[in-house]
C-alpha positions as CSV (number, residue, x, y, z in Angstrom):
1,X,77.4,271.3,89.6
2,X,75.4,268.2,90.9
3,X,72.4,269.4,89.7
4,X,73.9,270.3,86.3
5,X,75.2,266.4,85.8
6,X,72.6,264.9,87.5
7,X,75.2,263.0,89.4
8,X,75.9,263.2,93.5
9,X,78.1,265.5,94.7
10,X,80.7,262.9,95.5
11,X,80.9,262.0,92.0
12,X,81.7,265.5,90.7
13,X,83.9,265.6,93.1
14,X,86.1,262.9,91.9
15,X,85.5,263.4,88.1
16,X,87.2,267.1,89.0
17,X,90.2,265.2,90.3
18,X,90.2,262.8,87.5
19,X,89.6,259.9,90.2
20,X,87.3,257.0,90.4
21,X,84.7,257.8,87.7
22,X,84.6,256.7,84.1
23,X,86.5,258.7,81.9
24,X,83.1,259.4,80.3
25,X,82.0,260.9,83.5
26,X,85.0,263.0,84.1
27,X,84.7,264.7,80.1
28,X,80.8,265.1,81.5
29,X,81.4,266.8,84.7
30,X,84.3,269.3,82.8
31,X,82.1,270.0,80.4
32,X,79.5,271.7,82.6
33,X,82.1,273.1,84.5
34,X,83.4,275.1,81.2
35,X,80.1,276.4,80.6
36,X,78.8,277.2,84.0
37,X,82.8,279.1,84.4
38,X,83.7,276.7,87.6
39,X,86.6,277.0,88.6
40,X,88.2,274.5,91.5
41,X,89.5,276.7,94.8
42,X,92.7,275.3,94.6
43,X,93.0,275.7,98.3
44,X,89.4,273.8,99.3
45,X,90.5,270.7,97.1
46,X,94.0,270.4,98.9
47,X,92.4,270.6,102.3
48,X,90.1,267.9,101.2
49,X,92.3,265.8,99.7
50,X,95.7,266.1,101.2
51,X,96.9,266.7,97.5
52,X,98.2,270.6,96.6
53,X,98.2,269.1,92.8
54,X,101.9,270.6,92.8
55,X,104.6,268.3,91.1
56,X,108.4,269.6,92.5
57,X,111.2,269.2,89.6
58,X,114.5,269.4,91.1
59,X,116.5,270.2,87.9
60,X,120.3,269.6,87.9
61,X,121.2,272.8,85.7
62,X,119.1,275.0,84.5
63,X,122.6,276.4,82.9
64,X,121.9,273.3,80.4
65,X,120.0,273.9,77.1
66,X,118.4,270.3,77.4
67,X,117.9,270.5,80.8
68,X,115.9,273.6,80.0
69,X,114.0,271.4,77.3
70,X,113.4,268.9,79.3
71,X,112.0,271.2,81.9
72,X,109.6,273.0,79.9
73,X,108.3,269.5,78.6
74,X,108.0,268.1,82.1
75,X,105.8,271.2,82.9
76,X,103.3,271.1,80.3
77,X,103.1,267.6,80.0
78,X,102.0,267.6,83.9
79,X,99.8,270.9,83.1
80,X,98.1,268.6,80.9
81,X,97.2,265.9,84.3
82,X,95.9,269.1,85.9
83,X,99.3,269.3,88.0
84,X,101.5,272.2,88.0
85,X,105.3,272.0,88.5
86,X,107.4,273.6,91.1
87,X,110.9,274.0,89.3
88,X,114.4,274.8,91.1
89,X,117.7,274.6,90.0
90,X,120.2,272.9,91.6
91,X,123.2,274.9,89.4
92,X,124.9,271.6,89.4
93,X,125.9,272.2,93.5
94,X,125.2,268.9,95.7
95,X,124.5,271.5,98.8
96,X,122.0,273.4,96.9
97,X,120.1,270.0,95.4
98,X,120.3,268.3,99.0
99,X,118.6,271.8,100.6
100,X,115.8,272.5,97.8
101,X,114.8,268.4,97.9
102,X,114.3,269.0,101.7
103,X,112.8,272.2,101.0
104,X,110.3,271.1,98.3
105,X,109.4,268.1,100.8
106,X,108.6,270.5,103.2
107,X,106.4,272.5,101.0
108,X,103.8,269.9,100.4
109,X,104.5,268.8,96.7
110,X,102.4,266.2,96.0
111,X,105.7,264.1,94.6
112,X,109.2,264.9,93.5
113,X,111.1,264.9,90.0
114,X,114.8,265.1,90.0
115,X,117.9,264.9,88.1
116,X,120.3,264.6,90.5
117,X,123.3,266.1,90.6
118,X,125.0,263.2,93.1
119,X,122.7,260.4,92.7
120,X,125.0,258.3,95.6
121,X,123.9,260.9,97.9
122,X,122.9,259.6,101.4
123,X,120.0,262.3,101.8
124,X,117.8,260.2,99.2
125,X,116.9,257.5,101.3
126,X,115.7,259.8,103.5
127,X,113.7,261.9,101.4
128,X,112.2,258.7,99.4
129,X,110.8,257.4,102.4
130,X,108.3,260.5,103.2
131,X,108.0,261.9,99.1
132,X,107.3,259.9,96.0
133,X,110.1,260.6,93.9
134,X,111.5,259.9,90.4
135,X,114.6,260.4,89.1
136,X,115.6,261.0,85.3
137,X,119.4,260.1,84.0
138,X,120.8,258.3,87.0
139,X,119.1,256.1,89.6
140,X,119.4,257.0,93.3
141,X,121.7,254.7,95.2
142,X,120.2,252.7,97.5
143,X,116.5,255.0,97.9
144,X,113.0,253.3,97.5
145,X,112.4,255.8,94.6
146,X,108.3,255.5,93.1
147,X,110.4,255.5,89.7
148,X,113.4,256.2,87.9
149,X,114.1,257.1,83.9
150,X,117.7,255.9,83.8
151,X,120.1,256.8,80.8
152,X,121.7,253.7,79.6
153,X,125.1,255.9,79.6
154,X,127.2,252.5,78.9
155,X,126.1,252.2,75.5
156,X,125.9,256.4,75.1
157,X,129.5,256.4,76.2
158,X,130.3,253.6,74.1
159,X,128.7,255.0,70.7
160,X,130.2,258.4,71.1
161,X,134.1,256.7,72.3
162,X,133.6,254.5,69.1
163,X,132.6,256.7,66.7
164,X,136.1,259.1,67.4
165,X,138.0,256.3,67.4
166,X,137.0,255.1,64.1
167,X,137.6,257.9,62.6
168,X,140.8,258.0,63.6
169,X,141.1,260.5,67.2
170,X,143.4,258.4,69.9
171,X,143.7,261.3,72.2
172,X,140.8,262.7,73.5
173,X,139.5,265.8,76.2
174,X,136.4,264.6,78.2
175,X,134.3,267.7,79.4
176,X,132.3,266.9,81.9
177,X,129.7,269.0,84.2
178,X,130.6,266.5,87.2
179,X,132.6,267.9,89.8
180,X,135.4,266.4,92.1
181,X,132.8,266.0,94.9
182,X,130.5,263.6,92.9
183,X,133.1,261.6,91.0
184,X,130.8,258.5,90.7
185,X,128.3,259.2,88.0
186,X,127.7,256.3,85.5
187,X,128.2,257.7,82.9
188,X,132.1,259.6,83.9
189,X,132.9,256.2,85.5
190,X,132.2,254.2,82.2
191,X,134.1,256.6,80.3
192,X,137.4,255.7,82.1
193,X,136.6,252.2,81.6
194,X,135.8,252.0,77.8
195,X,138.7,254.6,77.4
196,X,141.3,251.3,78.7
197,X,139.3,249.3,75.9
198,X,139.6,251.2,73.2
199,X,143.3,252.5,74.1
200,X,142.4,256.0,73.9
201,X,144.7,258.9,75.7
202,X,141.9,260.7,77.7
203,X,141.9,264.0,79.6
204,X,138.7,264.4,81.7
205,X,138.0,268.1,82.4
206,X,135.2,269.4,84.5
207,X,133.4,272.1,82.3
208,X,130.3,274.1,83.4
209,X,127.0,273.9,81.5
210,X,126.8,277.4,80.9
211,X,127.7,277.5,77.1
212,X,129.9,281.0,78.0
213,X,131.7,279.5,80.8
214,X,132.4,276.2,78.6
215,X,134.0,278.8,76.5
216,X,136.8,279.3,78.8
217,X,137.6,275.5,79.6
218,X,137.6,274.5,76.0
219,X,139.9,277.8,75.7
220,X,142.4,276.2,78.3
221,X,141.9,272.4,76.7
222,X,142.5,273.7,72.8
223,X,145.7,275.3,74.3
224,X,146.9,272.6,75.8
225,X,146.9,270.8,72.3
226,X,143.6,269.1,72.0
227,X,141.8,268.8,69.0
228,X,139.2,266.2,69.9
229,X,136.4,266.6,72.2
230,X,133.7,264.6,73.9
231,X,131.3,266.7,75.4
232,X,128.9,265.3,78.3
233,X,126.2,267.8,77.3
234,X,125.8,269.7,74.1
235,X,126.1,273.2,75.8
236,X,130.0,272.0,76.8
237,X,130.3,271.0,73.0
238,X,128.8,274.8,72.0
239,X,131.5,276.0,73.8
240,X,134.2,274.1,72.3
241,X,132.9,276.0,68.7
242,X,133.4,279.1,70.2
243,X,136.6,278.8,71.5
244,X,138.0,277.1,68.0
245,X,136.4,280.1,66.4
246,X,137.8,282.7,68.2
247,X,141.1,281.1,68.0
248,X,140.7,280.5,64.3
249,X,140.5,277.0,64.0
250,X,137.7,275.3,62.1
251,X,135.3,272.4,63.0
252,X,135.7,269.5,61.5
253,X,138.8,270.4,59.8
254,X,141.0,271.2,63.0
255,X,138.5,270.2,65.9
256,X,136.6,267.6,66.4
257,X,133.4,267.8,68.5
258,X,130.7,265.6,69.9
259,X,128.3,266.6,72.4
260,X,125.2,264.0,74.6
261,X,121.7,265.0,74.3
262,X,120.7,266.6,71.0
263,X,119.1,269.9,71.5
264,X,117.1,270.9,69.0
265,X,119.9,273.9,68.6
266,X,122.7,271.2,67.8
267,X,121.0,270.9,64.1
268,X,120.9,274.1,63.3
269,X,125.0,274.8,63.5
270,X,127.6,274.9,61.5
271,X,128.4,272.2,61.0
272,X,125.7,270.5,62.6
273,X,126.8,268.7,65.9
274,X,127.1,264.8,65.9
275,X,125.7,263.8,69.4
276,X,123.8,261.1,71.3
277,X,120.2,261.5,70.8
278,X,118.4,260.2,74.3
279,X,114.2,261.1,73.0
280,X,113.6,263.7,75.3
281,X,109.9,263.3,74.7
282,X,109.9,259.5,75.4
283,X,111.8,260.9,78.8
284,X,108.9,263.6,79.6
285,X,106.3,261.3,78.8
286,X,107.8,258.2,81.0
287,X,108.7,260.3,84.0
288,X,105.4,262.6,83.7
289,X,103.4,259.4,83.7
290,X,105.4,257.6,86.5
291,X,105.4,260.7,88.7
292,X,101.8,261.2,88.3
293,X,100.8,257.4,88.9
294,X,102.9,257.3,92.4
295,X,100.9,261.2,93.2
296,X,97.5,258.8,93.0
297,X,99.2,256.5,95.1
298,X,100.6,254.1,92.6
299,X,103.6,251.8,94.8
300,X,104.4,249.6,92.0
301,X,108.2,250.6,91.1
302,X,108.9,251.4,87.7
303,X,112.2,251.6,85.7
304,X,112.5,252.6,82.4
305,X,115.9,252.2,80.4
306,X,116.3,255.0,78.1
307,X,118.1,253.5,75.1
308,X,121.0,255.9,73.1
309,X,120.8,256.4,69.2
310,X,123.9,258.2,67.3
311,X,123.2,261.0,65.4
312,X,126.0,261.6,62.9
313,X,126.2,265.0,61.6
314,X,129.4,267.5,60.3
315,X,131.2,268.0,63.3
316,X,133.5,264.9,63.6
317,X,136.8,265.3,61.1
């Protein structure tokens, strides 16, 4: 390959790795590698650099239609830095996320992605001070994280609150995927708070991300007499449709529904969910490029403040 470039064998080296050479250099030395049919032994370059190139992603809930968005994003996104991404699932359990963090640590990942599950966890100092790790949604209490891409769920919870309340809901169920073990997420914390504000009657109900099993809570929630929902992730809110259509009652006319995160699939129903759009691509390409910068060796901190927008569609009566 040296004799190819005409460059030393150093300085293929590190155009390979996209390091220390010119970007011109680096499109030079891939170049020749495409039509010579290198390939890197994957192998070779981590013993020589201490890197495996591997990226873990710790998701929350791979139950989650937008955590399995964002996941798939995340992946190629790195694919396209020449990393690859180790992805778990948590399935929302603080045990599980505490024992695959360790476990991915352990394995050699070059840095860590996560969207935690219980962001107050004590474990995260811990692991921040051995790992690079950034976190997406919530920030990790008290770790030296290399980066977070926090949710600005104050002004979320405060657009989606608002919006019901102007149009007239007072009482309100709340499903959310957090659990009694984790009861100090941002977002569920704020949403008691701007409840008191806005003098709304609220019932918060833990509901799993699995749209099926959301079924069965918003089953329990519709008998109990509600008829407005605020749904921490759209999967809940897909849920709530299908338990008011199997009991016959029809959105917007007899339920109101808003779900958190906008998947793509939230356009296409009927009606169309209103929900809180959060730029899921803005989030892959922040995280992707902060993750990747602290894998180099980046130790500047970043935080980015992902900023809410309301998309009002059919599904609010």
């Amino acid at each position: 390959m040296a004799k190819a470039t005409g460059l030393s064998p150093a300085s293929v080296s590190y155009a390979l790795r996209g390091m220390q050479v010119s970007g011109e250099t680096i499109e030079r030395v891939r170049r020749a590698a495409a039509e010579l049919g290198y390939e890197a032994d994957p192998i070779a370059r981590a013993l020589a650099s201490g890197r495996t190139g591997m990226i873990g992603l710790l998701c929350g809930s791979l139950e989650d239609l937008w955590q399995q968005a964002l996941a798939v994003g995340i992946g190629r996104a790195l694919k396209d830095n020449d990393r690859y991404a180790l992805i778990l699932d948590a399935v929302g359990d603080p045990a599980r996320e505490r024992t695959l963090a360790r476990q991915l640590r352990d394995q050699r990942v070059d840095a860590l992605i996560v969207q935690p599950v219980d962001p107050a966890a004590p474990f995260w100092s811990e692991l921040c001070e051995s790992l690079p790790v950034v976190s997406i949604g919530d920030a990790l209490a008290g770790a030296r994280t290399a980066g977070e891409v926090v949710f600005d769920n104050r002004a979320g919870v405060t657009l989606a609150l608002e919006h019901l309340r102007d149009r007239g809901h007072r009482r309100l169920a709340v499903l959310t995927p957090t659990r009694a073990s984790t009861p100090d997420r941002p977002a569920d914390v704020h949403v008691l708070a701007e409840a008191e504000r806005l003098a709304l009657d609220i019932e918060v109900i833990t509901a799993p991300q699995s749209p099926a099993a959301a079924t069965g809570v918003a089953r329990g929630a519709l008998a109990a007499g509600h008829r407005a929902f605020f749904c921490f992730s759209d999967s809940i809110a897909y849920g709530v449709y299908a338990a008011s259509a199997a009991g016959g009652l029809r959105i917007p006319l007899d339920v109101s529904v808003m779900g958190y995160d906008d998947h793509p699939m939230s356009g296409l129903l009927t009606p169309p969910l209103t929900t809180v759009d959060w730029d899921i691509d803005r989030i892959v390409r922040a995280a992707v490029g902060t993750v990747v910068d602290a894998a180099d060796g980046e130790t500047r901190h970043r935080r980015i403040v992902q900023s809410p927008q309301l998309r009002e569609r059919g599904s609010v009566g």
